[in-house]
KOLZA-549035 format. One record per residue (C-alpha): x, y negated, z negated. Coordinates in steps of 0.02 Angstrom, whole numbers, plus 50000, padded with zeros to 5 digits. Each point is the difference from the previous one (the first is absolute). Example, Ala and Ser with C-alpha at 12.3 -4.5 7.8 and 13.67 -1.06 7.14 Angstrom:
2
<rec c1="50615" c2="50225" c3="49610"/>
<rec c1="50069" c2="49828" c3="50033"/>
//
This chain:
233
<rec c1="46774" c2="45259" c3="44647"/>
<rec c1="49909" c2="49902" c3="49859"/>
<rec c1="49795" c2="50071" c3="50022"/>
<rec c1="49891" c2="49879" c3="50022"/>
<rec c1="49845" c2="49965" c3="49851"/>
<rec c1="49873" c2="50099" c3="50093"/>
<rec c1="50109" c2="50155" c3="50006"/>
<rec c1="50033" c2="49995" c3="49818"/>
<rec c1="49827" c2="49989" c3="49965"/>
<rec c1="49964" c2="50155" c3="50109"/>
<rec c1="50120" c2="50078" c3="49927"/>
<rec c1="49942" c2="49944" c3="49819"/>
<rec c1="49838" c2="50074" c3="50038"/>
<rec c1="50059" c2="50153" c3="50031"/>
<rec c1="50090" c2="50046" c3="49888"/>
<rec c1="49859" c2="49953" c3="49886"/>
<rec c1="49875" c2="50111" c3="50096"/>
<rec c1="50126" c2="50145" c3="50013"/>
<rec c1="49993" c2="49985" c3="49808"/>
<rec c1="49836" c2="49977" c3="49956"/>
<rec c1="49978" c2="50154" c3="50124"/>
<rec c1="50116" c2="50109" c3="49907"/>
<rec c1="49921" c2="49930" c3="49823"/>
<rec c1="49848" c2="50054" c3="50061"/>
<rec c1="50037" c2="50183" c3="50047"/>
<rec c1="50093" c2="50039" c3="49828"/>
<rec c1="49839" c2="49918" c3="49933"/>
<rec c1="49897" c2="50114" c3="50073"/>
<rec c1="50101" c2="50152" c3="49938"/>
<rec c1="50028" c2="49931" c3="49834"/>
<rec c1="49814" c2="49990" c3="49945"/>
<rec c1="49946" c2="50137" c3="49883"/>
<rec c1="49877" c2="50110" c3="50059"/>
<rec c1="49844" c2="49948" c3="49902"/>
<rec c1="49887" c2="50119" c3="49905"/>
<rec c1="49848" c2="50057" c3="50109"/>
<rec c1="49824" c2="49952" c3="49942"/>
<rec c1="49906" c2="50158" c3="49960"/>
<rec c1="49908" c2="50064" c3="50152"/>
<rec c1="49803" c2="49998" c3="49979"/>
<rec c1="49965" c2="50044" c3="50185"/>
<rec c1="49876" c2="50130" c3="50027"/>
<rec c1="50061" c2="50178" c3="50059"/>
<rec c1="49971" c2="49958" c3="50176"/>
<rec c1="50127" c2="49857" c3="50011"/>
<rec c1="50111" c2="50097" c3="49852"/>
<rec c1="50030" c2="50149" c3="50138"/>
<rec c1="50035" c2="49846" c3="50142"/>
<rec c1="50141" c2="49947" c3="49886"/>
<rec c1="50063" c2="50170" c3="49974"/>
<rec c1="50009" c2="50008" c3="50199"/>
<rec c1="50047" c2="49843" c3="50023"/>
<rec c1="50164" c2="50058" c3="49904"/>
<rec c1="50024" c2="50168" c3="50064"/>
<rec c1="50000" c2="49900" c3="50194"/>
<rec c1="50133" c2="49882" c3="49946"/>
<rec c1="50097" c2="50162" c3="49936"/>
<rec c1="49978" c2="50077" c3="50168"/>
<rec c1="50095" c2="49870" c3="50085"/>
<rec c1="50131" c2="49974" c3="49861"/>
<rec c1="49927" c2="49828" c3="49947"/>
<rec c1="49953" c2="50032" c3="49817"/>
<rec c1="49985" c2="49848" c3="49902"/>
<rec c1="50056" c2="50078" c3="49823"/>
<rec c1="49898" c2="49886" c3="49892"/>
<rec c1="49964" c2="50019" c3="49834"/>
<rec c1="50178" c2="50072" c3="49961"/>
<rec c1="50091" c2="49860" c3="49904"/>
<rec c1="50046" c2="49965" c3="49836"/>
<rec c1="49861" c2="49880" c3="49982"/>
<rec c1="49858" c2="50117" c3="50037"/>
<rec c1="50069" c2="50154" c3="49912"/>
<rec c1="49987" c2="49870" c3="49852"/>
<rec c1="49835" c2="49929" c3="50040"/>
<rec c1="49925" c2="50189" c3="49990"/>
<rec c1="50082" c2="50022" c3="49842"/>
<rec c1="49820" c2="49971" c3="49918"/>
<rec c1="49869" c2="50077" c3="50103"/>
<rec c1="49983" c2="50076" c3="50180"/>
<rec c1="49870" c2="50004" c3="50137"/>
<rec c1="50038" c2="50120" c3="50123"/>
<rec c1="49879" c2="49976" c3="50144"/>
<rec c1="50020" c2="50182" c3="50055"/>
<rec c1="50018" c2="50182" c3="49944"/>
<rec c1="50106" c2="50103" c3="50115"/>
<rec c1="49999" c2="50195" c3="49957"/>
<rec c1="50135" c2="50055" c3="50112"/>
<rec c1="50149" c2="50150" c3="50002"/>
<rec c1="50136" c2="49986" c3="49920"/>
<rec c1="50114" c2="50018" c3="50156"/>
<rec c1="50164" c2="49876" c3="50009"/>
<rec c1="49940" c2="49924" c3="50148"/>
<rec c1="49827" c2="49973" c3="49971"/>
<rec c1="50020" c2="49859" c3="49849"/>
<rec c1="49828" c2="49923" c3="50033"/>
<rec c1="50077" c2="49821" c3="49934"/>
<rec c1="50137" c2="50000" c3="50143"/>
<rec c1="49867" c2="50065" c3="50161"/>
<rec c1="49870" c2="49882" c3="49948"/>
<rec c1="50127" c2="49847" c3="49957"/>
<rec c1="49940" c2="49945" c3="49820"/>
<rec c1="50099" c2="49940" c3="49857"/>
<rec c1="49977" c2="50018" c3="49797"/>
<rec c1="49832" c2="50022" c3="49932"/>
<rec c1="49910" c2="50025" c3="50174"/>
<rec c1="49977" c2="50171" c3="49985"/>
<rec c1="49959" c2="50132" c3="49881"/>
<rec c1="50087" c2="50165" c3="50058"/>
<rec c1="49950" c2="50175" c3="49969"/>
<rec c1="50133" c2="50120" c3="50081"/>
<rec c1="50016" c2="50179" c3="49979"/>
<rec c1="50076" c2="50117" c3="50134"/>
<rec c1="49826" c2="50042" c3="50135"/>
<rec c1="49922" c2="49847" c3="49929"/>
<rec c1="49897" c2="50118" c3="49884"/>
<rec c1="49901" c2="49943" c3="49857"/>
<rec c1="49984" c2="50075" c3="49821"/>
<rec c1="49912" c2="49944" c3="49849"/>
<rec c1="50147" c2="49905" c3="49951"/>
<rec c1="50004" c2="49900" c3="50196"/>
<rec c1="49809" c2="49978" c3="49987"/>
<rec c1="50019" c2="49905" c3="49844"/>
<rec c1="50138" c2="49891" c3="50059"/>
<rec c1="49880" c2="49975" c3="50152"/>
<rec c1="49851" c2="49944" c3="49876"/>
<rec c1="50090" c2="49894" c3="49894"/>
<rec c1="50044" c2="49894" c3="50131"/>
<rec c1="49858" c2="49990" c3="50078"/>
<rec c1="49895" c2="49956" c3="49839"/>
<rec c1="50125" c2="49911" c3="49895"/>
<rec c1="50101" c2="49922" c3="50121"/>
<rec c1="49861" c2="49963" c3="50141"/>
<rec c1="50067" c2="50074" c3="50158"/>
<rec c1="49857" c2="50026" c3="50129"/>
<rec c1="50115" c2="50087" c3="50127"/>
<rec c1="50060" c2="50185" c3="50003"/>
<rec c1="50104" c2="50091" c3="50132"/>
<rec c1="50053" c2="50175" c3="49996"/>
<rec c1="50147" c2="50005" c3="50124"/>
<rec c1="50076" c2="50162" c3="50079"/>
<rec c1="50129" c2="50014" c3="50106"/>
<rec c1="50075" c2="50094" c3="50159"/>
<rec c1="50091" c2="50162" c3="49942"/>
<rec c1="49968" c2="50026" c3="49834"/>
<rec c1="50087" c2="50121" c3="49911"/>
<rec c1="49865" c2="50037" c3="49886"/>
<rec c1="49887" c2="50051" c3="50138"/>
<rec c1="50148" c2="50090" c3="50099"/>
<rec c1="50027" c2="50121" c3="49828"/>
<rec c1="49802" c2="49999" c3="50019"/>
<rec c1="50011" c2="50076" c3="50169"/>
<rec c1="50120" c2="50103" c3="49961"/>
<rec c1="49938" c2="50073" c3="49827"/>
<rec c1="50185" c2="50093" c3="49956"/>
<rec c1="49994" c2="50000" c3="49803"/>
<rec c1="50145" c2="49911" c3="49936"/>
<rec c1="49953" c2="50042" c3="49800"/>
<rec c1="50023" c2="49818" c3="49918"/>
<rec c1="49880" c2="49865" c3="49999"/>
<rec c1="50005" c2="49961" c3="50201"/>
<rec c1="49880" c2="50145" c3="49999"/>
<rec c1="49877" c2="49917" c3="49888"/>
<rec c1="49988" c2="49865" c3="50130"/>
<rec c1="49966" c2="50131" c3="50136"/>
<rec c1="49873" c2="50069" c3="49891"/>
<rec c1="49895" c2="49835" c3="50004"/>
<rec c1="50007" c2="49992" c3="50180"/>
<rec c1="49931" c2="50161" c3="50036"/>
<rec c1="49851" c2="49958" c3="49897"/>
<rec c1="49959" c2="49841" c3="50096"/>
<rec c1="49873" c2="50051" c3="50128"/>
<rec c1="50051" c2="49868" c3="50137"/>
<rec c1="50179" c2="50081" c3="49988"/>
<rec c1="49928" c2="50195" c3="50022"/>
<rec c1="49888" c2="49924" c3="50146"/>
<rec c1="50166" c2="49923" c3="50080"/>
<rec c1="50080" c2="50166" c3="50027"/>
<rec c1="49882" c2="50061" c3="50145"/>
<rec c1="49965" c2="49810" c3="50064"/>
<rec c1="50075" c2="49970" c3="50199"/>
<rec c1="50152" c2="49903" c3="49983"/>
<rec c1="50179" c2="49958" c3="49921"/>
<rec c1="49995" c2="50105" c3="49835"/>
<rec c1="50098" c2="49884" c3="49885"/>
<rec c1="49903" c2="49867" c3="50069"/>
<rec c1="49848" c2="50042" c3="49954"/>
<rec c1="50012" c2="50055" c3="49850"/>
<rec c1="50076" c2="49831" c3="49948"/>
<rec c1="49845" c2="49921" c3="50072"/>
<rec c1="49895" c2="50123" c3="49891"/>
<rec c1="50124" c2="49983" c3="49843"/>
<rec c1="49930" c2="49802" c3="50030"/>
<rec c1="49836" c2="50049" c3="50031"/>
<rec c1="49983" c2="50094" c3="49829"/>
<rec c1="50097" c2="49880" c3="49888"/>
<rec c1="49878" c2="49869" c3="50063"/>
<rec c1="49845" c2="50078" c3="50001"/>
<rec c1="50061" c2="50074" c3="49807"/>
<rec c1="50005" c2="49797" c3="49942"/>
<rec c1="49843" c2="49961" c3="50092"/>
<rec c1="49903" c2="50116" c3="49875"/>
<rec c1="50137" c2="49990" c3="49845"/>
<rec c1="49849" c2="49946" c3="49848"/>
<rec c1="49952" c2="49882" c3="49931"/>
<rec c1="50110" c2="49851" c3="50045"/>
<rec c1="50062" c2="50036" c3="50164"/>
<rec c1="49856" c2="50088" c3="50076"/>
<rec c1="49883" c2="49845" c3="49943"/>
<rec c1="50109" c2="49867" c3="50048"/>
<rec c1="50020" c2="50082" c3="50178"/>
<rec c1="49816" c2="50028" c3="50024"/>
<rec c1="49949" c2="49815" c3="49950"/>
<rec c1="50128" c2="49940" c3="50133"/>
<rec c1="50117" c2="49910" c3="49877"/>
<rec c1="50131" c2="50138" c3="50018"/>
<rec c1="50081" c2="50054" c3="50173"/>
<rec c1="50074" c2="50172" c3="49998"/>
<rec c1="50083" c2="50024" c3="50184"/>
<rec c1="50129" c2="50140" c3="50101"/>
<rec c1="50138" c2="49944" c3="50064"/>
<rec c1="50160" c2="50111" c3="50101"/>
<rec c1="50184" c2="49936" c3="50007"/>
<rec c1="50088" c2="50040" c3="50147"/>
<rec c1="50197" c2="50034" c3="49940"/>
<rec c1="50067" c2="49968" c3="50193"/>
<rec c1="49892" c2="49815" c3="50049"/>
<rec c1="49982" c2="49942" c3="49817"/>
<rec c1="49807" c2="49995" c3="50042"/>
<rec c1="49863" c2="50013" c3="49877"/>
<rec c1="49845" c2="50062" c3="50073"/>
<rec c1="49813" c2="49995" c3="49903"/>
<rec c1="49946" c2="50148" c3="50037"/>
<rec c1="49816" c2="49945" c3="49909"/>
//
């Protein structure tokens, strides 16, 4: 049976949505991911974007931005991190992945216990007074293994002792020990505590910055099980 005009023109159209449909999607996939503008937000909104990310990681929905070929190249010149994370060095804490950021969002400082040396507190200043980050977060997380060989205090005679050694000198930490409580727990939360508290009075750039209000330096606690980042400040 021969179809009539009007059913060759519905089927004419059709077909030319069902492309332009399908054009459309591999459109959509196709475009580059475009370099980022640098962030000038103010710490307040700078921590709302870090949780903005770390919610969207949550519930398996990251985004991934800022991971192409394009924006690797675009960075190629300069960067503008809008945040300092100081965070361990644990495999599945990487602050980039929990808080779902892409190249040149964050500047990372990760050493196992999230402890800071002179070497960390430089890395922390530069980028806070040459590259103009107004956000800090020192992130712990559940079950540390620093602070369990804290706890535990059995000398193992190589440089895991050294970290041990700094722990026991923080005075949050020795106040830990006799607080009500999970152990572990709270000496991660005091681990935090110190770290932060350690930046907030770090002279002359960090300590001034912080006081004047341009810099935010703020707690944070990953939870390993829900994915969770809580601000514990």
């Amino acid at each position: 049976m021969t179809p009539t005009a009007p059913q060759v023109i519905r089927r004419l159209l059709f077909i030319l949505l069902f492309i332009g449909f399908t054009a459309g999607i591999i459109f959509y996939f196709a475009i580059p991911d475009k370099p980022k503008a640098p962030w000038d937000g103010n710490p307040e909104s700078s921590l709302l974007r870090l949780m903005e990310g770390n919610a969207r990681f949550v519930k398996g929905e990251m985004r991934h931005q800022g991971e192409s070929v394009e924006r690797r190249t675009a960075l190629s010149s300069e960067q503008k991190p809008f945040a300092v994370i100081v965070s361990c060095s644990d495999s599945r804490v990487p602050p980039e992945l929990v808080f779902d950021q892409g190249l040149g969002d964050l500047f990372v400082i990760r050493t196992a216990g999230n402890l800071v040396d002179s070497v960390a507190l430089g890395s922390i200043e530069y980028a806070v007074k040459h590259l103009g980050v107004k956000l800090i977060v020192v992130m712990g997380h559940e079950n540390c293994g620093v602070i369990k060989a804290f706890l535990v205090k059995e000398p193992e005679h190589d440089y895991i002792d050294k970290l041990v050694d700094i722990m026991s000198n923080e005075p949050e930490q020795v106040a830990a020990l006799t607080a009500p409580g999970d152990r572990i727990d709270n000496c991660v939360r005091a681990n935090i505590k110190h770290i932060t508290t350690l930046l907030k009075t770090c002279e002359p750039v960090l300590m001034e910055k912080y006081k004047s209000g341009e810099l935010k330096i703020t707690s944070a606690r990953y939870d390993l099980d829900k994915g969770t980042v809580e601000i514990t400040e």
